[in-house]
N, C-alpha and C positions, 0 to 999 in steps of 0.2 A: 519524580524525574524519570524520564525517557532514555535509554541510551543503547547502543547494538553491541555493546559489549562487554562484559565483566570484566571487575577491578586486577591490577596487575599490576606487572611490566613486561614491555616485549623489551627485548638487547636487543643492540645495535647490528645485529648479526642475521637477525629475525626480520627487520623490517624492510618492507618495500617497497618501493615507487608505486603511485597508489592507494595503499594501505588507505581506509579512510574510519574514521570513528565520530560519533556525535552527543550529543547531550540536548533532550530538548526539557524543558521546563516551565510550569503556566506561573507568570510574576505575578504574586500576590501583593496585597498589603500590606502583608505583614512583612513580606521580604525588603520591600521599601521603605516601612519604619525600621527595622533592621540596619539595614544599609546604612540610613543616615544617621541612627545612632554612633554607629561602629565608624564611620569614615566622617562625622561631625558636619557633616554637608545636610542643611537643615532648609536649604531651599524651597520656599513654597511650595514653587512649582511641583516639587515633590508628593509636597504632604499636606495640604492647603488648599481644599475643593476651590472655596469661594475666591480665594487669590489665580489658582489655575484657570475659571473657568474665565478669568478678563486676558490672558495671555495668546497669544498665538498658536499655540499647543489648545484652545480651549477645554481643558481637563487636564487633570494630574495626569506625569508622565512619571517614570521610575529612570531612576540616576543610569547615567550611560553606562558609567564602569559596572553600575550592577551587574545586567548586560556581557558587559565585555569581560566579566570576572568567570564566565562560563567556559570561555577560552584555555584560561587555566587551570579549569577542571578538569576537562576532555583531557589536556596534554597531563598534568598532573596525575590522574587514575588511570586514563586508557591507553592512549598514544603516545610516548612510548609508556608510561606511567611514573609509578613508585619511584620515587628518587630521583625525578626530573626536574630540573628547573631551568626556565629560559630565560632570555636575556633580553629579549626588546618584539615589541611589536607596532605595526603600523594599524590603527583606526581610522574608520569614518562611520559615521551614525548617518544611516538613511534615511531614518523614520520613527518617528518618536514609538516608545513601547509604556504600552499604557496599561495599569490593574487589568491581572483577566487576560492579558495577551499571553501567547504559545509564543516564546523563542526557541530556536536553534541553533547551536555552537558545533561549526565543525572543522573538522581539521582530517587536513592529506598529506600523507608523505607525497609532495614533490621531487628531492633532488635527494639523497644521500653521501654524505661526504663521510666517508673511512679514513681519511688522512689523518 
């Protein structure tokens, strides 16, 4: 893994509009039998050359949340970090991520609220 910055936390006092942090990652196979192990999501399309390659996708693609589970790495280690947890997020998948592909998860402090 890929990432601009070392494990932590910044407080809420530290951060600021801006701020940006990332994580990139190349999906493996193995992170995709992984995945579907652990979240029981056993989808072909997943994991199933001969079944992916009749699909729309034609080839295996890796599970979206996989994906989207980078999100809360970034915010969980870097941005703000250690002892973070958030509450909702809005998705949309653009483009299917397929064995071998480089993602990117990143995240910006936008707005801060002190309140």
């Amino acid at each position: 893994m890929l990432d601009n910055q070392p494990r932590g936390t910044i407080v809420i006092e530290d951060l600021e509009v801006g701020m940006l942090r990332y994580l990139q990652k190349q999906v493996t196979d193995a992170d995709i039998e992984m995945f579907a192990q652990v979240s029981t999501d056993r989808n072909p399309v997943h994991l199933d050359d001969d079944y992916a390659r009749d699909t729309i996708f034609q080839g295996r693609i890796a599970h979206g949340m996989l994906t989207a589970g980078l999100i809360s790495a970034v915010i969980g280690e870097q941005l703000p970090g250690h002892g973070t947890v958030y509450l909702g997020q809005t998705l949309k998948f653009m483009a299917p991520v397929r064995p071998g592909d480089m993602v990117r998860a990143e995240v910006e402090v936008e707005a801060i609220d002190h309140s």
